[in-house]
N, C-alpha and C positions, 0 to 999 in steps of 0.2 A: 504494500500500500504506500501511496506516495502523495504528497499534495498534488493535487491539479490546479496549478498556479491559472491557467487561459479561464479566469473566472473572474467574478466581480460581488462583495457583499450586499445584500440589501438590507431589509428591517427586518425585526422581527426572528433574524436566525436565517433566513431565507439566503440563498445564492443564486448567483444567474451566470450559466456555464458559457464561456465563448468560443469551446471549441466546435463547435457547427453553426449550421445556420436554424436548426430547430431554437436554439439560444432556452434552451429548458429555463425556468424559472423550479428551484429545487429546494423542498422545506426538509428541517430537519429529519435524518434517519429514514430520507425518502433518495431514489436515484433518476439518473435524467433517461428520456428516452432509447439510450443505447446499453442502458445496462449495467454501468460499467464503471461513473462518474456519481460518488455518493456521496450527499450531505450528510457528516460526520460531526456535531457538535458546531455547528455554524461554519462547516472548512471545509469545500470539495477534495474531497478523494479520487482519486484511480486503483481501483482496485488491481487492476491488470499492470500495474508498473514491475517491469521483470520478470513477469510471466508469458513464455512466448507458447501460444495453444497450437502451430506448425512450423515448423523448421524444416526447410529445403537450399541445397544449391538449383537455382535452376537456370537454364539457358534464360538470357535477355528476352528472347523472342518468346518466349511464353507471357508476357507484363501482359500482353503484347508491346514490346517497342521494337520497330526494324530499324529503325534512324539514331540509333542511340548504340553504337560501342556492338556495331553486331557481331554476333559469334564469342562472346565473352559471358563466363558465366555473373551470375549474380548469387546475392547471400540474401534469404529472402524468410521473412520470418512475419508475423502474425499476433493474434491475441483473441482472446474473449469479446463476443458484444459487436453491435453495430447501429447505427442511427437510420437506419431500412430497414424494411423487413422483405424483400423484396422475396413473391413467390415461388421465383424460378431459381432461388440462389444454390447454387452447387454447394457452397461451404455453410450450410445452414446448420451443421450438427455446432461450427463454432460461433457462428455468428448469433444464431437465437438462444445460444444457452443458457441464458442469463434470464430467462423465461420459466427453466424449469428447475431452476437448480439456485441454491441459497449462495451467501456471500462468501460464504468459510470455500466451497467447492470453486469458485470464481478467482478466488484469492490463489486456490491451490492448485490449479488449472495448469495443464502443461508441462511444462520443466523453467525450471530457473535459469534466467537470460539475460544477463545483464549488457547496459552497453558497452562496455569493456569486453567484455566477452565477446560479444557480436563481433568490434573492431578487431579484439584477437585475431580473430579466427579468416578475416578477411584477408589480415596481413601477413597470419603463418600459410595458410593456404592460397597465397597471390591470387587473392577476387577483386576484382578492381570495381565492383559497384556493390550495394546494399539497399533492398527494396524491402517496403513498409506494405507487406498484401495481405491476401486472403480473406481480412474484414478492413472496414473502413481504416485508416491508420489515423481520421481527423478525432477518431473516439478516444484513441490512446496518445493523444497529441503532446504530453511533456516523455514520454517515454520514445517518441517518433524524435522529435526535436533534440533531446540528449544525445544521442545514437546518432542524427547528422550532423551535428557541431563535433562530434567526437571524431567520425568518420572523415569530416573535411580537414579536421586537422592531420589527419594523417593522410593525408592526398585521395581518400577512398570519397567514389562518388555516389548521391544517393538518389533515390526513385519513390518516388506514392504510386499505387496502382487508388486510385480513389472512385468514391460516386462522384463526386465534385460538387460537393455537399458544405464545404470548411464556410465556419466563419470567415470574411475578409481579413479580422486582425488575426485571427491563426494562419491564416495564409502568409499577409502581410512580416509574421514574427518567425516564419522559418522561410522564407522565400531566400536569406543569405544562406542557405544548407542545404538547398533543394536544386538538383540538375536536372529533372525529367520528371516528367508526370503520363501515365496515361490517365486520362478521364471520362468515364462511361460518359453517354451522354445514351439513356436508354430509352428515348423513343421522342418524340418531338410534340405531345400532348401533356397538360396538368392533370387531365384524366386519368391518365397511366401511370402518370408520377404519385400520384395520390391512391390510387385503389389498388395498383400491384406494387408498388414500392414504400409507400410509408413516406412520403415528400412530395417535394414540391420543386418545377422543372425550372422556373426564372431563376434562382441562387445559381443553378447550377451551369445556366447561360455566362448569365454576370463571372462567375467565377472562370467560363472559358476564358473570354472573351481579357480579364485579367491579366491569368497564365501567361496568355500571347503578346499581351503587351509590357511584360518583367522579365522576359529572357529568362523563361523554366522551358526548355523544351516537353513540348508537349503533342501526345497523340492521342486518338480521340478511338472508341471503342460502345459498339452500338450490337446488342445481342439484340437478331432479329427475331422476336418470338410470333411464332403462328398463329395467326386471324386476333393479333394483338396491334403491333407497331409496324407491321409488314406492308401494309397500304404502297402505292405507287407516290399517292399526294403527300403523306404523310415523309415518305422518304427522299423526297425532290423538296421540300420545304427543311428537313434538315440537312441536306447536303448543301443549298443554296445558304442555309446560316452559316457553315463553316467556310464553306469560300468566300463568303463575306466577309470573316476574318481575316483567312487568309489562303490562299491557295496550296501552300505548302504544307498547311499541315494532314499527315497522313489519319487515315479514315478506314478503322478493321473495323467489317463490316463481319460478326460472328454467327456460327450456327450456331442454334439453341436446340438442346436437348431434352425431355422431362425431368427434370428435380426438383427436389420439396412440395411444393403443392400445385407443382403446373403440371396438367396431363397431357395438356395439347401435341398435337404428332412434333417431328421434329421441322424446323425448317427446309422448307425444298429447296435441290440445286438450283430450281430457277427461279426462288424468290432474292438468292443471293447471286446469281448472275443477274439480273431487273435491278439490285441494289448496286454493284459495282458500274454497273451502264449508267444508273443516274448518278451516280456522285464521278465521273467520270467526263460525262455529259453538261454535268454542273459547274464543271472547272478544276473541280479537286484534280493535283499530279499525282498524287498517291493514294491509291485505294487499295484494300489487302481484303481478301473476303480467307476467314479460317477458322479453326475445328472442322474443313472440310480439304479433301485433295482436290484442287481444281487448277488443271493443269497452269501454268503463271500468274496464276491470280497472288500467288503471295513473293513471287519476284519483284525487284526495284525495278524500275526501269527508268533510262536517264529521261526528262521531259524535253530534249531539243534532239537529239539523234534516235530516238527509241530503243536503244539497245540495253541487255541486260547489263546492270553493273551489278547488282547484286541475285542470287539465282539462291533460292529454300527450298527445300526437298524437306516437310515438315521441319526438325529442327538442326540438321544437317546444312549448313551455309556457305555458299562460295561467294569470300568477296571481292570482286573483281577491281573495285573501285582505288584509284587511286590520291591517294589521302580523302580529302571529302569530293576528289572532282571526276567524275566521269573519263577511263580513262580512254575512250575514243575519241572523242571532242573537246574531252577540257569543260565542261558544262558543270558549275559548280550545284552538290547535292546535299540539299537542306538538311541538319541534322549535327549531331558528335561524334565525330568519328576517327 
């Protein structure tokens, strides 16, 4: 347990938590909506400070990020709790625990992970990045933030795989620790945001639209769920928002599968081929459609000569490219690399 400093006091005992944009207002011996964040005698807590609920190396390209340090592993760890509840979520056994299970089991969740540890393990096992996934990382945001100011100081770079859900001063107060982001952006309606995820879609706009303009490299990740978000309208109206930001930045476009309480079939080939055509169509240079094999859909390819500079074979990567620039033409390719 640890303070949750990204707070503010009110009257009466009451706190008001700033690490999301739910902004919980939280009374005494009561928690915020992720689970995880507890009013303790008039003091936010984190219960999850140290406790890591998964621990993995995994390839970069699984955040998903392709434009970020490709083919280089990451150190990639997690926690209890989430500020969604999103129906379809794969990692629901961690993210909703906090649902079914009391504070002693929340506390004692996982294995003990410190961020020293974390950096350890980065720099005895030469991982040059460390990503904050599997649940929101804006829920366990002074345990996130410790772990990137540690990491940057030792030249290791770090990752949010998020909803994109932070409060602005959460974002604002790790943005000096933070290289990369990917950010769901999971269907382009408040309807959806609301009744299958537990939120709301404007924070999470405002928060792109942010990102893009602080130099976090960022990419953007949309699970297409069936006879939900899948629409033609619906999806030409969120590829048109991000190329309005900006054109470079890249846009995986995911299959969905059944988990937790979604039953619907999985996404068709051709609702994710209709999806990479409109964002394509739209302007977007980098479109990735994955959790499926479709033959180059998840290759770079330069935007002025068309050639592959980068070539995936699920997570197997050739990269062709020469520093960041295309090495056929010299065509310089957005991203860290």
């Amino acid at each position: 347990m640890h303070t949750a400093w990204m707070s503010k006091k009110l009257k009466n005992g009451t706190v008001q938590c700033l690490a999301c944009s739910h902004l919980c207002r939280i009374s005494e011996g009561h928690k915020g909506i992720c689970g995880v964040r507890k009013n303790i005698g008039g003091e936010l807590m984190l219960l999850v400070y140290n406790r890591a609920a998964a621990v993995n190396v995994d390839p970069i390209e699984k955040k998903p990020l392709f434009h970020f340090y490709p083919g280089t592993p990451v150190f990639s760890f997690g926690t209890m709790g989430c500020n969604f509840r999103c129906d379809f979520c794969q990692n629901w056994d961690i993210s909703q625990y906090h649902k079914t299970h009391e504070d002693k089991a929340i506390m004692e969740s996982g294995v003990k992970l410190s961020p020293e540890n974390i950096i350890k393990e980065c720099i005895d096992s030469k991982i040059p990045s460390v990503a904050f996934t599997y649940n929101e990382p804006g829920i366990f945001f002074e345990y996130a933030f410790d772990t990137a100011k540690l990491a940057h100081k030792n030249g290791i770079k770090t990752v949010y795989v998020s909803n994109g859900f932070e409060n602005r001063a959460a974002l604002e107060k790790i943005r000096p620790y933070l290289d990369a982001i990917n950010t769901d952006l999971k269907a382009f309606t408040d309807e959806y945001y609301m009744k299958i995820c537990g939120g709301r879609i404007e924070p999470v706009k405002e928060n792109i639209k942010w990102i893009q303009e602080n130099g976090i490299w960022q990419e953007i990740t949309t699970l297409i769920v069936t006879n939900h978000n899948d629409s033609e309208d619906e999806l030409k109206k969120l590829a048109d928002f991000l190329v309005n930001i900006s054109p470079d930045i890249p846009w995986h476009i995911s299959r969905y599968f059944p988990a937790y309480k979604m039953t619907d079939p999985p996404t068709p080939t051709e609702t994710l081929e209709m999806a990479y055509k409109i964002g394509k169509e739209a302007g977007l240079r980098y479109v990735y459609a994955g959790n499926i094999r479709l033959s180059g859909l998840e290759d770079t390819a330069c935007p002025q000569c068309k050639k592959t500079v980068i070539k995936r074979d699920g997570y197997n990567v050739e990269n062709r490219m020469d520093g960041n620039k295309c090495p056929y033409c010299g065509q310089a390719i957005p991203g860290r690399f």
